[in-house]
C-alpha positions in Angstrom: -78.3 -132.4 56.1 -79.8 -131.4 53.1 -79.1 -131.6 49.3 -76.7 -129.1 47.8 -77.3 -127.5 44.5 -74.9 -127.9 42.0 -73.2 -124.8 39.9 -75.4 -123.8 37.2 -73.0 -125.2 34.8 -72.7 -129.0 35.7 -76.0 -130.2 34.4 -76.8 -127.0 32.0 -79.1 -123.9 31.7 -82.3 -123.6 34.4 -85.6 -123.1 33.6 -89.2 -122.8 35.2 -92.0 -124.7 35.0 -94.2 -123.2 37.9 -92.4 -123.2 41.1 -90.4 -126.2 39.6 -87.0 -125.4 38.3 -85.8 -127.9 35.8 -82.5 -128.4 34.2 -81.4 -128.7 30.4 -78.8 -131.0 30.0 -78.2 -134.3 27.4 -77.5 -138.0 28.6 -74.1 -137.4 28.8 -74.2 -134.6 30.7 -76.0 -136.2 33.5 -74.1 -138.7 33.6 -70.6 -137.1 34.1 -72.6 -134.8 36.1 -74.0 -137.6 38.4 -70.3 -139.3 38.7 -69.0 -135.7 39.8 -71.8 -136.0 42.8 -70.9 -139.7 43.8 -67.3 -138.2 43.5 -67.9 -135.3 46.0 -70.1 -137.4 48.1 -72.8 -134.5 47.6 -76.6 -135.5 48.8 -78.8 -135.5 45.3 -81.8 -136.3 44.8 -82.2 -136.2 40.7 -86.0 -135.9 39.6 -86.7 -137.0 35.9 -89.7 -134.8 35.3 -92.1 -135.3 32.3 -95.6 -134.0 32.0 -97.2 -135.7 34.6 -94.6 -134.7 37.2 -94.6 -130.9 36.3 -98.9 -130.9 36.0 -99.1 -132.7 39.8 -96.3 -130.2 40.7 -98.7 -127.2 39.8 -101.6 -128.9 42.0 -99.8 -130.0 44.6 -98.0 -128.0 46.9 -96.5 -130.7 49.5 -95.3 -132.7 46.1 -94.0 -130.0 44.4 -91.7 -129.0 47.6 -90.1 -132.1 47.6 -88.3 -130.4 44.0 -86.8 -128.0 45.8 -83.2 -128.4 46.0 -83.2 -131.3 43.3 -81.7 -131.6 40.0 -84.9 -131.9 38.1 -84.3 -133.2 34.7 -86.3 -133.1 31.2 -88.0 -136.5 31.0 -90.4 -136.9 28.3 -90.7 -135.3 24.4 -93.7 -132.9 25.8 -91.4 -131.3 28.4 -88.3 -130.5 26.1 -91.1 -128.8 23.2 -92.4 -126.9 26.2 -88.6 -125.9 26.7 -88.0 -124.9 22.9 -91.2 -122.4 22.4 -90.3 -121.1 26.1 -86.6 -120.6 24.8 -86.5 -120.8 21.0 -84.1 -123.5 21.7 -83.7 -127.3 21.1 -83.7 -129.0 24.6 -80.7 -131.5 25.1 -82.8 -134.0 26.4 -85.2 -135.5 27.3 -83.1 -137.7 29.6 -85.1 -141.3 29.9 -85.2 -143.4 32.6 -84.1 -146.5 31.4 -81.6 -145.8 29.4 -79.8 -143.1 31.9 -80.1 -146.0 33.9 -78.4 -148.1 31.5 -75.4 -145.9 31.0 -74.9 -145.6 34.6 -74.1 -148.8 35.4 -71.9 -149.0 32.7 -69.8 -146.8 34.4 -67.0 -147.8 36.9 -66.1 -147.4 40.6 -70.2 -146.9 41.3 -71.9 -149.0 44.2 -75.3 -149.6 43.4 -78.8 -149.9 45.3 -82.0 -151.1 43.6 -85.2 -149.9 45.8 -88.8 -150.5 44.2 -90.7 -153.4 42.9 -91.4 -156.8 44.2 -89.1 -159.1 45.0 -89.6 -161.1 41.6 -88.8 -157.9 40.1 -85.4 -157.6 42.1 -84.8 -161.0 41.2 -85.3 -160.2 37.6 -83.3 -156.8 37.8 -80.3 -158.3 39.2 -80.3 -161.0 36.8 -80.0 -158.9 33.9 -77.6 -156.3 34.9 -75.5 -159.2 35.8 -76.1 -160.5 31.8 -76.2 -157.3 30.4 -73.6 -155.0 32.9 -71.3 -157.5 34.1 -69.6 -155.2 35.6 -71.8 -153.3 37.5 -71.5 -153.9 41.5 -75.3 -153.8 43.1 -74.3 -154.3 46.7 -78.0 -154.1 48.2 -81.9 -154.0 47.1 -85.2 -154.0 49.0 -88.6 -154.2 47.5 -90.9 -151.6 50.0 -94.4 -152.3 51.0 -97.3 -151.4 49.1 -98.7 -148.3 51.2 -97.5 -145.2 51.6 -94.4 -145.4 53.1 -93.3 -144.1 56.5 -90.5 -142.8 58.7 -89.0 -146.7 60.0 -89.9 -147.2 56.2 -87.0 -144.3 55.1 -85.0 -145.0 58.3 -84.6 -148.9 57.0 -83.4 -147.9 53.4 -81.2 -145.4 55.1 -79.1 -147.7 57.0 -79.3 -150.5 54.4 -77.6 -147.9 52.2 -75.1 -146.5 55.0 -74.4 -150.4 55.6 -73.5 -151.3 51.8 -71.7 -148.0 51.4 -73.9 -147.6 48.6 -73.0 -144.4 46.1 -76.5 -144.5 44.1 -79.7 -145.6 45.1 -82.3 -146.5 42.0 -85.8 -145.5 43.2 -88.5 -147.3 41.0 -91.5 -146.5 43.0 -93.6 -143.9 40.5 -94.6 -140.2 40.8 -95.0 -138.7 43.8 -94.0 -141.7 45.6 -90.5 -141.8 45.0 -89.9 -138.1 44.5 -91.4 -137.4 48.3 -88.6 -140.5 49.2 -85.5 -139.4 47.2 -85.9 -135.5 48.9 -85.9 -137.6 52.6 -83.1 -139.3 51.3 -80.9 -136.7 49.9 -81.7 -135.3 53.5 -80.2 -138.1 55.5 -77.5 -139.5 53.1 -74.3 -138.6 51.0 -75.8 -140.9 48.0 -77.7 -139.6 44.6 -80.7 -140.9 44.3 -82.4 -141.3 41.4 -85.9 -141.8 40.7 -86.4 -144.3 37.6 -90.3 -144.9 37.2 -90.9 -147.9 35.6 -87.4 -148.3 34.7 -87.0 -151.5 36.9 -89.8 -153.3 35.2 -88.3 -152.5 31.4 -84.7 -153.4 32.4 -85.7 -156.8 34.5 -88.1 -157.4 31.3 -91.2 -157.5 33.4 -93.1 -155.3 31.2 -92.2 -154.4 27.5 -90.7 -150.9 26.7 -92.0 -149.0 23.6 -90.1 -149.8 20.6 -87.5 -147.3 20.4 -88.3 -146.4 17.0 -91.5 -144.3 19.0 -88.5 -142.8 21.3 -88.1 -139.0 20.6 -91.4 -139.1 19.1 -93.8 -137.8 22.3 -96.0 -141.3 21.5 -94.1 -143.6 23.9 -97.4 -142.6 26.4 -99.4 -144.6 23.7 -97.6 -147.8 24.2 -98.2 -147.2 27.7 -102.0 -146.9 28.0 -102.1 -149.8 25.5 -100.5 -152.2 28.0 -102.0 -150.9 31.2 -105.5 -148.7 30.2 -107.3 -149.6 33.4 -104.0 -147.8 35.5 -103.4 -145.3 33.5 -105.7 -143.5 31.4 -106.9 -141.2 33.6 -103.0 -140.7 33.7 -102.0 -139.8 30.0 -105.5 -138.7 28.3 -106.5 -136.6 31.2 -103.0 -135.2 32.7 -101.8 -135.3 28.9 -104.3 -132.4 28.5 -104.0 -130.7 32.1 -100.6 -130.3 31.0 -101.0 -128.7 27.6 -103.3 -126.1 29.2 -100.9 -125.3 32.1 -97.8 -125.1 29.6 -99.6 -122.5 28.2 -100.4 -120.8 30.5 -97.0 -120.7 31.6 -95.5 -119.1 28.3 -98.0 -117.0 28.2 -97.0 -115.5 31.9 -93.1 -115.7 31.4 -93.4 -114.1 27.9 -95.8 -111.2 29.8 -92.9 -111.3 32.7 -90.3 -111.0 29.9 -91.9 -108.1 28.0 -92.3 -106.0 31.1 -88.2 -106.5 31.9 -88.0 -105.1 28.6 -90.0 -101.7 28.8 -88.5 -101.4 32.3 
């Protein structure tokens, strides 16, 4: 089994970053797009890809096959700027993790999985959907181990998921981890999976999210470093810049690529 691309028009206009193609689409979008999945029982595995995830992609070529096939989505203000001076364009998103998540238990008829995080954080999680989505269903959760994860690792989460007849799997494990998982899932299941970062840990109110007044702005990185600078500065001030000089390189080649169409 493997995941099934979607028609072009269910979660918008495709574009390239690389050898990554992403999607353009708004909140909304992804969400009616997603329930249309769950509806047609069609393996996803939905990427939210911001800066990091697109400059590892262009380093990486094991990580950056585990895109292929996927619905990779605009995550992050740097991404959707690269999308307007490649298009001209205003992108729809950027689609966040936490509140896509949000929305999507807000909507009806879906069986949810939380995998990621400890289980203090699955304790937390649970008890604030319950407060905050008192009608969402979670009908399983399981907090992996802390090493790189292996094939009875995915085989375990496979049939938990088969066994709570689960419809979408939350992945909160971080780049690449939980991208190399959701492609084996989407492989082995009929669920979408979707990978959520550090979503678990701002929903459960682990860790503080960035005020949304800095949402939108391309600063919620700063808030980020501030709370956790030992883990991830080499992150945002090093990849922030890898991926400035790689999105420029990339208009420059598609613009070249375009021009020669042209005068073809």
């Amino acid at each position: 089994m493997k995941p099934v691309r979607p028609p072009e028009s269910v979660y918008g206009s495709s574009f390239a970053f690389g050898s990554v193609t992403l999607r353009d689409c708004s909140e909304d979008q992804a969400v009616a797009a997603l329930r249309e999945a769950v509806s047609q029982r069609r393996p996803t595995a939905v990427h939210l890809c911001n800066a990091y995830t697109l400059t590892l992609s262009a380093t990486d070529a094991d990580y950056a096959r585990s895109l292929d096939g996927a619905v990779n989505l605009v995550d992050g203000v740097p991404v959707a700027w690269y999308y307007r001076l490649l298009t001209g364009t205003a992108a729809r998103g950027p689609v966040r993790g936490p509140s896509f998540m949000r929305r999507m238990l807000d909507e009806p008829g879906l069986r949810h999985y939380l995998y990621g995080g400890t289980e203090q954080v699955l304790d937390s999680l649970e008890q604030a959907i319950a407060a905050a989505h008192p009608d969402a269903v979670v009908v399983g959760r399981l907090a992996p181990p802390f090493r790189r994860l292996e094939d009875a690792d995915v085989a375990e989460l496979v049939a938990d998921v088969e066994a709570t007849d689960a419809t979408v799997v939350w992945v909160g494990l971080g780049t690449p981890k939980q991208d190399i998982l959701l492609a084996a899932l989407a492989r082995s299941t009929h669920v979408v999976g979707v990978g959520v970062g550090a979503a678990f840990d701002f929903l459960s109110g682990e860790k503080k999210e960035a005020h949304r007044l800095l949402h939108g702005t391309g600063l919620e990185w700063l808030h980020r470093l501030a709370t956790e600078p030992r883990r991830l500065w080499r992150r945002y001030l090093l990849g922030n810049a890898a991926f400035v000089r790689l999105a420029g390189r990339e208009l420059r080649a598609q613009r070249r690529s375009r021009r020669r169409q042209g005068g073809a």
